[in-house]
Structures are given as structure tokens and as C-alpha cells.
N, C-alpha and C positions, 0 to 999 in steps of 0.2 A: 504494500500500500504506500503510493507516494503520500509528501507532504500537504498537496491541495487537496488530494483526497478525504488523506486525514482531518485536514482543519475545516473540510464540509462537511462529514460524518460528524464530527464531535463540538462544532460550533466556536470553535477555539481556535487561535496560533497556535503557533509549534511552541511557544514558549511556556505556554501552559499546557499543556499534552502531558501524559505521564509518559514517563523513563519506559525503554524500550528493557525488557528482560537483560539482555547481557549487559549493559548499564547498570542496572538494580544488583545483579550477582555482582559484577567488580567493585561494587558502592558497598555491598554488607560483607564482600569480602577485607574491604579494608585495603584495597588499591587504589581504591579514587574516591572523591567525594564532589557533589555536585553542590554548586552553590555554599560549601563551606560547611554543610551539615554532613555531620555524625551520623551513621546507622546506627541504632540499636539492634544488638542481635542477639537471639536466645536458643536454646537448646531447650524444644518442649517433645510432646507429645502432637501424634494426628490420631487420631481415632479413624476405625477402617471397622468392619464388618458391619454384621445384619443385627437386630434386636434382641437384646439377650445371650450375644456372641460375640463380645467386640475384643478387638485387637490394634495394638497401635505400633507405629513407625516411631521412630526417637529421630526428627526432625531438625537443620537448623535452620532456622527462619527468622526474616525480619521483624522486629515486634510487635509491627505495625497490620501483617497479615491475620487473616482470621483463620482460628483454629484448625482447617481442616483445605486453609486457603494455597497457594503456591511458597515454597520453599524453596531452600537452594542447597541441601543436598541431605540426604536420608544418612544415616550413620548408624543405624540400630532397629531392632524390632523386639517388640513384648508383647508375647500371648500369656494373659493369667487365667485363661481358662485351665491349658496345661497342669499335670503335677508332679514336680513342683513348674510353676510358672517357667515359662522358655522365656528369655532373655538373651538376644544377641546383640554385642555389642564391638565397635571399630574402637577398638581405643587407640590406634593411632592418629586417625580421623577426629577423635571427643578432645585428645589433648592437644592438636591443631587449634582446633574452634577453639578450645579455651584458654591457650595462652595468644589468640587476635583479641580476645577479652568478651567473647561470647559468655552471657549468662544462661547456666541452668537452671529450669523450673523447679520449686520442690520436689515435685516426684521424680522427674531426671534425676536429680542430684540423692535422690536417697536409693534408685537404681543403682548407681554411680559408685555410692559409698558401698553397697549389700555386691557389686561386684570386683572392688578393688581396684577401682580406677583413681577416683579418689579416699585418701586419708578421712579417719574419721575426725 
């Protein structure tokens, strides 16, 4: 989609347009910043299955996305249906994120400790 395209679909300049995807990734990756603003970026939870069965991915994502919204890169998954609950996790990937200064969510971070990624 060109530029005039876009700014007749969305009623806007280009200057107000949101950030194209690999923009947004290099921006909460921590290689560039637009406009001089900081990303915040977290290490949560997605939620994934059906009713009474759910399963999540261990996500990092900007903080600004919604729960179940786009991410920029999966690092983990947790089924607590399982027993004892399956838990897979990158921890070369988790201690990347979090020495760029990614925050984990409570429950990441009690994941995190119960599998020795981090110190308690």
C-alpha cells in the first residue's frame, strides 16, 4: 500500500499513521526510537485455547498491546492443564529480553523463579 493510498484509507498524513511493524520491532527492540520515546516492554502471558482448556505462550511484547494482541517474539509456552504443568522455556532468549530491560509480569516472573532462570 502506497503512501496516498494510505492517507485516503485512514484520513491522515503519513505523519500520523502508525509505525509500520518492523519499525515497532526495532523500536521495542531497543535499536531505535522514534520521536525520542522509550518503548516499554514486558514479558507476559497470551492466552490460546478453547473454554475450560487454556494454554499460554510466554510472550515479549510492547506494553502498550492488548493481551492476546501482536508481539515480537514468543520465548516460552505453559500448559497447566498438564501434570505437573509443562512449562517450556528459552532462557537464553528471557535473559536477552531482560538484560535490554524488559519487565516480567508476576506470573512470568514466578515461572521464572519455580524454573531457575531467575534467583529467588
Amino acid at each position: 500500500m502506497n503512501g496516498s493510498m494510505r492517507k485516503n484509507l485512514m484520513g491522515c498524513g503519513e505523519k500520523n499513521f502508525p509505525h509500520t511493524f518492523g519499525e515497532w520491532v526495532s523500536e521495542a527492540k531497543g535499536e531505535a526510537t522514534k520521536g525520542g520515546l522509550d518503548m516499554a516492554v514486558v514479558i507476559r502471558m497470551k492466552r490460546f485455547g478453547t473454554k475450560k482448556k487454556p494454554h499460554s505462550r510466554i510472550v515479549v511484547t510492547d506494553k502498550r498491546s492488548p493481551r492476546d494482541g501482536r508481539f515480537i517474539e514468543q520465548v516460552g509456552f505453559y500448559d497447566p492443564l498438564k501434570n505437573p504443568p509443562l512449562v517450556k522455556i528459552d532462557k537464553e532468549r528471557i535473559l536477552h529480553w531482560l538484560k535490554l530491560g524488559a519487565q516480567p509480569s508476576e506470573t512470568v516472573l514466578n515461572l521464572l523463579k519455580k524454573e531457575g532462570i531467575i534467583k529467588r
